[in-house]
Every structure is written in C-alpha cells, then in structure tokens.
C-alpha positions as CSV (number, residue, x, y, z in Angstrom):
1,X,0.0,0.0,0.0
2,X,1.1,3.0,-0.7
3,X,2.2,5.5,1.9
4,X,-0.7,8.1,1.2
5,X,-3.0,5.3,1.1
6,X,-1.7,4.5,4.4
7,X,-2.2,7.6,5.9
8,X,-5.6,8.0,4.6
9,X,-6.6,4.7,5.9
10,X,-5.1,5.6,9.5
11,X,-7.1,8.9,9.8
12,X,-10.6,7.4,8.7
13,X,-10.5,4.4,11.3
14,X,-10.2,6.2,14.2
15,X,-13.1,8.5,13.3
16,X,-15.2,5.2,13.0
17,X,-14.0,4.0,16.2
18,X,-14.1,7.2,18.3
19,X,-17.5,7.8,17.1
20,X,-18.7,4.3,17.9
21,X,-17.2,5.1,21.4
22,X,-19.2,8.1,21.9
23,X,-22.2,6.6,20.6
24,X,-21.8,3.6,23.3
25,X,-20.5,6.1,25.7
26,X,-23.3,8.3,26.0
27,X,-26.4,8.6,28.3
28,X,-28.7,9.8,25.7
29,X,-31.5,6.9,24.9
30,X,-30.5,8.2,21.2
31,X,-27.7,9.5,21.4
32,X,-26.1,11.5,18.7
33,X,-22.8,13.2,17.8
34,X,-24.4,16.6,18.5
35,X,-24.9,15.4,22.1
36,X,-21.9,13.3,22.3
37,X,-19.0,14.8,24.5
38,X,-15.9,13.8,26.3
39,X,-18.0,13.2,29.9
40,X,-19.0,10.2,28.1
41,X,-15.7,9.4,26.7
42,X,-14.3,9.3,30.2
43,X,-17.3,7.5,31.7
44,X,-17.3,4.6,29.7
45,X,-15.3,1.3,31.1
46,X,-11.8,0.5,30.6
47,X,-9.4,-2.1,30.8
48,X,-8.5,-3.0,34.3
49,X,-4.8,-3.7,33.0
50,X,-4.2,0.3,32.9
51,X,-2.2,1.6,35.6
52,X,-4.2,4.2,37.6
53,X,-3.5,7.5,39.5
54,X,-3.3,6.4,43.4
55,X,-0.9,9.2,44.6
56,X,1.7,12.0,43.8
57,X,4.7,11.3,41.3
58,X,8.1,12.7,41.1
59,X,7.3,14.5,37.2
60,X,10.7,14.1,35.4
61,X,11.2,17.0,32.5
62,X,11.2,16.6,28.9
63,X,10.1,12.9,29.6
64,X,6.9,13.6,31.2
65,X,5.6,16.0,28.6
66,X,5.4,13.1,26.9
67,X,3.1,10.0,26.4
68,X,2.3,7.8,29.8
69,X,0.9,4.4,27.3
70,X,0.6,2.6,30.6
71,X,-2.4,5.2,31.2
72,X,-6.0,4.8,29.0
73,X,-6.1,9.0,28.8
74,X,-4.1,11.5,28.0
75,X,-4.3,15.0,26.9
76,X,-2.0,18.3,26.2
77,X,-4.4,21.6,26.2
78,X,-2.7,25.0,24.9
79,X,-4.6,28.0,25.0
80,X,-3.7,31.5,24.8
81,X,-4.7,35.3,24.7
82,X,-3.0,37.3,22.4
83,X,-2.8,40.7,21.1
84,X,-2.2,41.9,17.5
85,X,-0.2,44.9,16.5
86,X,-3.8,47.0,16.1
87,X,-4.5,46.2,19.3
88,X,-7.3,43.2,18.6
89,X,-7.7,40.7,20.5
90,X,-7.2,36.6,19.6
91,X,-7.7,33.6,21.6
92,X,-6.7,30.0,20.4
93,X,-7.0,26.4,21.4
94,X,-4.6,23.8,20.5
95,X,-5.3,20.2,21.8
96,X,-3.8,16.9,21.3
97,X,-5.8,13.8,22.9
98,X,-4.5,10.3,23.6
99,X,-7.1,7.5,24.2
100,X,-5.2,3.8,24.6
101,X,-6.9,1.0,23.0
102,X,-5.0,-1.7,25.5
103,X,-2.1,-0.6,27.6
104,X,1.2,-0.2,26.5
105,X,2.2,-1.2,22.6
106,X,1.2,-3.3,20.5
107,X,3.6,-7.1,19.6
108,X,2.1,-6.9,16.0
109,X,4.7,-5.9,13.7
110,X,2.0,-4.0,11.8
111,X,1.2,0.1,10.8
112,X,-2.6,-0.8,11.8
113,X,-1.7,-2.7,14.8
114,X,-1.4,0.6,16.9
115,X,-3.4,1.1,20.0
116,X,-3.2,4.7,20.1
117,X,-5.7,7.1,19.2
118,X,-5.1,10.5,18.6
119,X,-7.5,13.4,17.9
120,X,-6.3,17.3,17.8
121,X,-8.8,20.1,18.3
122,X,-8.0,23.5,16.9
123,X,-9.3,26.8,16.9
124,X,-9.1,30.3,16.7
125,X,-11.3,33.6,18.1
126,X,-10.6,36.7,16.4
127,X,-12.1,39.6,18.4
128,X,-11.7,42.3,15.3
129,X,-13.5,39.8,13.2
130,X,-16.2,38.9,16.0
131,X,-16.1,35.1,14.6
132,X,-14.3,31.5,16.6
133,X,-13.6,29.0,14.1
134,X,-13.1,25.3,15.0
135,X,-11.7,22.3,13.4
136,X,-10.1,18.6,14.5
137,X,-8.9,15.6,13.3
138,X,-8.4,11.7,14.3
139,X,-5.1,9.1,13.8
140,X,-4.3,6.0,14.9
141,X,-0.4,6.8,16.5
142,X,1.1,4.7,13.6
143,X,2.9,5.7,10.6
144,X,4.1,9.0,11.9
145,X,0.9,10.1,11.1
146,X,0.0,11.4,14.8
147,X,1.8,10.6,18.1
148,X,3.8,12.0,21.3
149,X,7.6,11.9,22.4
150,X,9.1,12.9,25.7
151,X,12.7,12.2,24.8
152,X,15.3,13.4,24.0
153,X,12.7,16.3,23.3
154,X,9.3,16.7,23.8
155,X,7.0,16.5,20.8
156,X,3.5,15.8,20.2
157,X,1.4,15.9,16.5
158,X,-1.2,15.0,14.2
159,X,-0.4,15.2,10.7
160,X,0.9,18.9,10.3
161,X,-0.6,20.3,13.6
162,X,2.1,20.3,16.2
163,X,3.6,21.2,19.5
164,X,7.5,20.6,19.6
165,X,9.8,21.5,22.2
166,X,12.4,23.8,20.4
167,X,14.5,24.8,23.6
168,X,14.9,24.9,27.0
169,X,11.8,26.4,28.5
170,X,10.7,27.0,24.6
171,X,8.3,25.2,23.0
172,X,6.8,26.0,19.3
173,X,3.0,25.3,18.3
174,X,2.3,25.0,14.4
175,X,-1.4,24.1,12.8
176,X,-3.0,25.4,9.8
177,X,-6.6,24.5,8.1
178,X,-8.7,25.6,5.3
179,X,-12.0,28.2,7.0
180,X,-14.9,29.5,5.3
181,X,-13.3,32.7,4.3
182,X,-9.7,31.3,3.2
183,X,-6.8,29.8,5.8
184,X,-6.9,29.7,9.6
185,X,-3.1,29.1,11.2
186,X,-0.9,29.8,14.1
187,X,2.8,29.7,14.1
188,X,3.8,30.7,17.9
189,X,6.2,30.1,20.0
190,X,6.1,29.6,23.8
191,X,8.3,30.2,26.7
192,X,8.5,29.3,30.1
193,X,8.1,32.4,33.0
194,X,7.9,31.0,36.4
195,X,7.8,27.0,38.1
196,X,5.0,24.4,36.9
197,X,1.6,24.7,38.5
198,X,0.7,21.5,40.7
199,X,-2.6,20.8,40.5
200,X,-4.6,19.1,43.7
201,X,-1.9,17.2,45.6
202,X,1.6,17.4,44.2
203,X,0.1,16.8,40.5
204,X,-2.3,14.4,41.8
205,X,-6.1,15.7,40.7
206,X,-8.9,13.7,42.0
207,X,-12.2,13.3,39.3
208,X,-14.1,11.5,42.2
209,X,-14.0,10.2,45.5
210,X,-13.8,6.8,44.4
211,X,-9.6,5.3,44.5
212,X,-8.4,5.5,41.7
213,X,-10.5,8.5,39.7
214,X,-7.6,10.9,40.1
215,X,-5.5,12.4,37.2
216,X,-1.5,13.7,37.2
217,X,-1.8,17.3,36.3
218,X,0.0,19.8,35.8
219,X,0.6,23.5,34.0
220,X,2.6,25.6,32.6
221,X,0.7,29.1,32.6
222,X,1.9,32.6,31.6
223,X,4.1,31.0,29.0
224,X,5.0,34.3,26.9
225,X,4.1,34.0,23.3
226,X,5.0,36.0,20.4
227,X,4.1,34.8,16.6
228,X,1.8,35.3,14.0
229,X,-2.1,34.1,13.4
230,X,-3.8,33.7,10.6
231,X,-7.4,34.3,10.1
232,X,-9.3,34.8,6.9
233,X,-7.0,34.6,5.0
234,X,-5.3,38.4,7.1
235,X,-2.2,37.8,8.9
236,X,-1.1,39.3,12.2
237,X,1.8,39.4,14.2
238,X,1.0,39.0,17.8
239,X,2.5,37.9,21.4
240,X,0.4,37.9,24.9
241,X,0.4,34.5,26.7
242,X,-0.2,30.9,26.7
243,X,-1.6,28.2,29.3
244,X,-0.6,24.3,29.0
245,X,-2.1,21.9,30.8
246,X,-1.0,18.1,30.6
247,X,-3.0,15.4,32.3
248,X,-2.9,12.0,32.1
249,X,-4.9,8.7,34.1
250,X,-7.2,6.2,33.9
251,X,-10.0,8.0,36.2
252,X,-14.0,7.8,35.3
253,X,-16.7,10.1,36.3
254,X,-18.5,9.4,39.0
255,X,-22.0,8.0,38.1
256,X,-24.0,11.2,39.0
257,X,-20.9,13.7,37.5
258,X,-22.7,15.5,34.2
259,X,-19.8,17.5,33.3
260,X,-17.4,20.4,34.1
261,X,-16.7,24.1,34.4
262,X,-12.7,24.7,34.1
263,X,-10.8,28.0,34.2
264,X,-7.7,29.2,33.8
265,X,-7.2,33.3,34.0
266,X,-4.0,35.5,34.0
267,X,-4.0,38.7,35.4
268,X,-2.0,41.7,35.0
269,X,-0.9,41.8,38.3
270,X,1.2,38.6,37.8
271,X,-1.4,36.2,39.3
272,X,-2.8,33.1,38.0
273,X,-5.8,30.8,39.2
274,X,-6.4,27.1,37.4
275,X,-9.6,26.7,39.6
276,X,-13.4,24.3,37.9
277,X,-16.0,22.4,39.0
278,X,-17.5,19.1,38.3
279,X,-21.4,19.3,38.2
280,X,-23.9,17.0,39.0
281,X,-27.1,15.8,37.7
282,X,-29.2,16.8,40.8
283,X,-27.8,20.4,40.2
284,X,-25.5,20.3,43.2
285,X,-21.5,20.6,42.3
286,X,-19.1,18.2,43.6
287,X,-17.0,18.8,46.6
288,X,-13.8,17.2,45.0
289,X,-12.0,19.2,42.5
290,X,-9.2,21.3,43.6
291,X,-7.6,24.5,42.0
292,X,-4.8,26.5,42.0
293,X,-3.7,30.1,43.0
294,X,0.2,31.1,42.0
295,X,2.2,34.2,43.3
296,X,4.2,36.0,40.8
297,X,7.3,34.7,43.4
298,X,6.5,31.4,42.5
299,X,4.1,30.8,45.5
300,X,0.8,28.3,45.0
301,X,-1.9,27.6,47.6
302,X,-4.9,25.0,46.6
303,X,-8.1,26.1,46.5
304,X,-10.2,23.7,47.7
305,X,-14.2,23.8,46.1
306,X,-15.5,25.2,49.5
307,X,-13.3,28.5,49.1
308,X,-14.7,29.3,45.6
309,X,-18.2,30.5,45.0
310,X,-18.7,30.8,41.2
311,X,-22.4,32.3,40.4
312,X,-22.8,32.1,36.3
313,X,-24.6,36.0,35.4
314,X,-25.8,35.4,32.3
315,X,-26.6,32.2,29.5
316,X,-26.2,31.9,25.6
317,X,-28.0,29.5,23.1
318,X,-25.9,27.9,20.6
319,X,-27.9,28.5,16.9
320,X,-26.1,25.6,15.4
321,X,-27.4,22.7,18.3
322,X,-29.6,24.6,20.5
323,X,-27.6,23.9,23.6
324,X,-27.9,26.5,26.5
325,X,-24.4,27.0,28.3
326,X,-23.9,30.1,31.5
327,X,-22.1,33.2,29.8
328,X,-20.3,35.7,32.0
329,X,-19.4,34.6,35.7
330,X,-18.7,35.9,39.2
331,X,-15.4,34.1,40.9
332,X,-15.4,34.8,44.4
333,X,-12.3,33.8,46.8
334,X,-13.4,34.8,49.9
335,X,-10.3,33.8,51.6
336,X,-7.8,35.2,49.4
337,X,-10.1,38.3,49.1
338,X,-10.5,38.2,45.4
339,X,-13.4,38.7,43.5
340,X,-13.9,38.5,40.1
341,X,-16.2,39.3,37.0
342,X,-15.3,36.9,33.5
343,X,-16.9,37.6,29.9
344,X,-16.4,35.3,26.9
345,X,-14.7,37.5,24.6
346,X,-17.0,36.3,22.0
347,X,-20.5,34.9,23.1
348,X,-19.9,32.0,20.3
349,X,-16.9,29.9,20.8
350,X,-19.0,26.5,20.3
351,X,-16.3,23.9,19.4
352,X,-17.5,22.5,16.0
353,X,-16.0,19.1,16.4
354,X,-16.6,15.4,16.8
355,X,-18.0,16.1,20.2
356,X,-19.6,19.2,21.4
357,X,-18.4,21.6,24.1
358,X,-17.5,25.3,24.3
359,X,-13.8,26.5,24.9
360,X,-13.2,30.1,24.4
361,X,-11.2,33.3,25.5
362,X,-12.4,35.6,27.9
363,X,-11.6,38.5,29.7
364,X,-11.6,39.4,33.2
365,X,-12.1,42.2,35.7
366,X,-12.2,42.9,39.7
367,X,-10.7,43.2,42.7
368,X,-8.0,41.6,45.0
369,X,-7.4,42.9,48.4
370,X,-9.0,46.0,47.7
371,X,-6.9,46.9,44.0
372,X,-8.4,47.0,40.8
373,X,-6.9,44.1,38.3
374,X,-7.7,42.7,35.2
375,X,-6.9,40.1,33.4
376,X,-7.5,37.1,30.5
377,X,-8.4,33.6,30.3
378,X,-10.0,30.7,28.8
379,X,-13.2,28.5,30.0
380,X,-14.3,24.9,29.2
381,X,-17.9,24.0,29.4
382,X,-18.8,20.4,29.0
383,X,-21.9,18.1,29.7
384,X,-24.3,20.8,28.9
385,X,-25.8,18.8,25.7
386,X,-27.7,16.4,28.3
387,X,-29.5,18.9,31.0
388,X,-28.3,22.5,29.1
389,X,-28.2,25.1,31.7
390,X,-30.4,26.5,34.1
391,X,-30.2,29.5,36.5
C-alpha cells in the first residue's frame, strides 16, 4: 500500500472507532454526535490492566511532557490570549488527545496494529473579526501520522498540527486549516516564565471520590508568546500568553458527574488561578476538584471547592445545536479576598467538532485585596448537551 493510502486509511478508522465510542459512551436513549461529548468518553469502562493514578509522582522534564501508554487518557491543552499589532484581541486552542486501546504497545509488527488514538482540536477567536472557528482531526499513533515523544525532546502531532519543544523552556506550536473565508493558522512560540503549577496534591487531581479516579496534572501558565495568526486569509503578528495543561490517568466520572466548568485566567498583576468544577445531575457541584492560585514569586496555595463560590450572570443559546451553556461569571475567593467578573470574549466559541463543548477566550475584571486588576483567560464547558443550563 502506498504510503498516502496509508495515511488515509489511519485517519478514517479512528473516526469510526471514536464515534462508535461516543455513541456507546453516552447517556442519551438516542444519542447523537451533537450530544456526544468527552464526559461520556471518560465515563465509559476500561481495561483494568491500565495503571491508575493512586498518589503523587516525582514529574521528570522533557520525559513527562510526553506519552504515559501505561495510562488509558491523555491530553496536552494549549490556549492562549494574544494581542495583534492594532490592538485586537485573539484567543486560540490547540489540543492533542490520547485514548489507549489496551495498555502499553502493541507485539504486532503491523502500521494498523497501533493502540493509540489521537485526535487534535484546533481553533481560533478573532475579536476584530467577531467570529471562533473550530476544526479537528483523528489518527491512529502509527505511521508517523500522529503521536507524542518525551525524549530526548518533547514533541506531540497529528499530521501537520504540532507542539515541539524547540529549547529549553521553549516550546513552538504549528497548525494550519482551510475556514470558510480562506486559511486559519498559528505559528507561535512559547516560553516558560515561572515554576509548573501542581494541581490538587503534588500533580495528583482527583475526578471522584472513588480510589483511583484521580489524574496527574500539571501546567505551565503565563508562557509568553510571540508569533503570528492567521485568520481569513489576514495575517497578524501577535505575542500575549499561553496556558498548557497536561494530564494523564485512567479516572471515570463518578456516576452522577454530568460535566465540568474549568478556568484558567492571568492577570495583569502577575497572578494566576487554574480553579473548575464538576457538576452533577441533581444540580449540586461536587465537593472534590481542587484549583490553584500562584504568586508572581512562584508561590501556590490550593483552592479547595468550598473556598470558591462561582455564580454564572448570564446564558447563551448555541444557533447551530440549540444547547444553552452560563455566559459571563462571578469568581469569588473569599479567603484570598478576590473577587472577580469573567466575559467570553465572543459569546460564540462552540467547538465545531466530533464532540460538542464550548472553549473560548475571555476577559476578566475585579478586585484583590481591595486593587483594581484585570486580566484574560479561557473556559471549558462540557456536559451541557444532556441537561443544558439553568439559573
């Protein structure tokens, strides 16, 4: 077979098989892709052979930017705020998942005999434009088409769409695809400002109270970026600042979690918060998931789910699937005496994908111990295609 065969043939089974997944995977008496989302995906069983996430770990750097096989999920999440030389405003979203078929690698001394699935999710907000554009793609990790390397350098792609480590503390993002009104790319590069952020305990994230539904996580966040976006077919040169997040495990939703609300916001004062929650289908949130609040000097303090009161001010119905998500937010911290008011940038910054959830920049304003700040960010919503939203 030829090698563009090949390829062709790696990227179309994996779209069979992740959609048969989130067809078995979801809740939905009918379900359907436009219901379908990564709650489901991480809800489904999986093969008691995978290792699972039962305490902290020593993380070991370039290697653990890399894969962890022995693990059934795995995903690197860039997203960034930027700022072009006019002054507009850009968010993006880069994404590279992992999902293992069996742990480990395969014996079979074959191109198709690869359990690793990859699927990339990218996308771009241009504020001048008032538009978010969305796009993904599926691999098997087999051929070179898609995969992940931790050493000698850290590396992980899908076809043309990559994130490469480039230097110490420097990493590079590439992707590039075809919108409805010419080409969408980014060509950025990233580098490190301050120490990891260590999510839960050490890097150890519980998903549930159950042992063993717990993630490694980490970040990277206030990575300065510089580069250039592409949208429309208009380039523009642009720096501001990037967020990574790596987790890996083999956790599972607990059976009443319906999804999550994640955040990640920088503001100008140096500060940076990692904080979410998981909700639940009586309405209630769970009291598990822990965030993070870093110090300019490097300090970070947890934030456990009882210090964060997050009231959603406003909602947003998606025309394309009808789905009602919260838009706009008030992030209070009574302990650490910040208190905070987040807007999507854009209200629509659906992701257009395989599965449906909403990722998109925002922008931030408040107070902390009395002083004006301000700030930018990102927000995940996902799970609201089953019970939309409600105030």
């Amino acid at each position: 077979m030829k090698r563009s065969r090949l390829r062709d043939a790696l990227r179309l089974a994996p779209v069979l098989l992740i959609g048969s997944i989130l067809f078995s995977a979801c809740r939905s008496p009918q379900p359907t892709l436009a219901n379908a989302d990564v709650v489901g995906v991480l809800s489904r069983p999986v093969d008691d052979r995978f290792a699972r996430a039962l305490g902290p770990v020593e993380f070991r750097f370039p290697l653990d930017h890399g894969p962890h096989k022995e693990y059934a999920t795995e995903w690197w999440y860039y997203t960034g705020n930027l700022t072009g030389e006019d002054g507009g405003e850009y968010g993006y979203q880069l994404t590279f998942f992992r999902s293992a078929l069996a742990p480990g690698e395969s014996d079979r001394p074959s191109d198709f005999a690869a359990q690793q699935l990859y699927m990339a999710h990218f996308a771009v907000t241009s504020g001048p434009a008032r538009r978010h554009l969305s796009f993904d793609r599926f691999s098997r990790g087999a051929a070179g088409v898609a995969g992940a390397t931790g050493s000698p350098e850290f590396s992980v792609w899908l076809d043309d769409w990559r994130a490469q480590q480039t230097g110490p503390g420097r990493m590079r993002l590439l992707a590039a695809a075809e919108g409805e009104d010419g080409p969408v790319s980014i060509d950025l590069t990233l580098t490190e400002t301050r120490p990891l952020l260590l999510h839960g305990e050490d890097g150890y994230s519980r998903k549930g109270p159950e042992a063993g539904n717990a993630n490694h996580y980490y970040s990277l966040a206030r990575m300065d970026t510089t580069g250039h976006v592409v949208f429309g077919g208009s380039q523009d040169s642009v720096s501001g600042f990037s967020w990574m997040d790596h987790e890996f495990g083999t956790s599972a939703l607990s059976e009443d979690a319906v999804g999550w609300d994640w955040f990640a916001v920088t503001l100008d004062n140096g500060v940076v918060l990692m904080f979410a929650e998981i909700r639940t289908s009586s309405g209630t949130t769970q009291d598990i998931f822990e965030g993070t609040l870093s110090f300019p000097d490097g300090r970070q303090l947890p934030i456990a789910s009882s210090e964060l009161e997050l009231t959603a001010t406003g909602s947003w119905t998606s025309p394309d699937t009808g789905i009602v998500y919260p838009s706009g937010w008030r992030a209070v911290f009574h302990q650490h005496q910040i208190d905070l008011t987040i807007e999507p940038l854009i209200e629509d910054q659906e992701m257009d994908v395989a599965f449906t959830y909403y990722e998109g920049a925002t922008t931030v304003r408040g107070l902390m111990k009395g002083q004006p700040v301000t700030g930018r960010g990102y927000v995940e919503l996902t799970g609201y295609g089953a019970v939309g939203f409600q105030r």
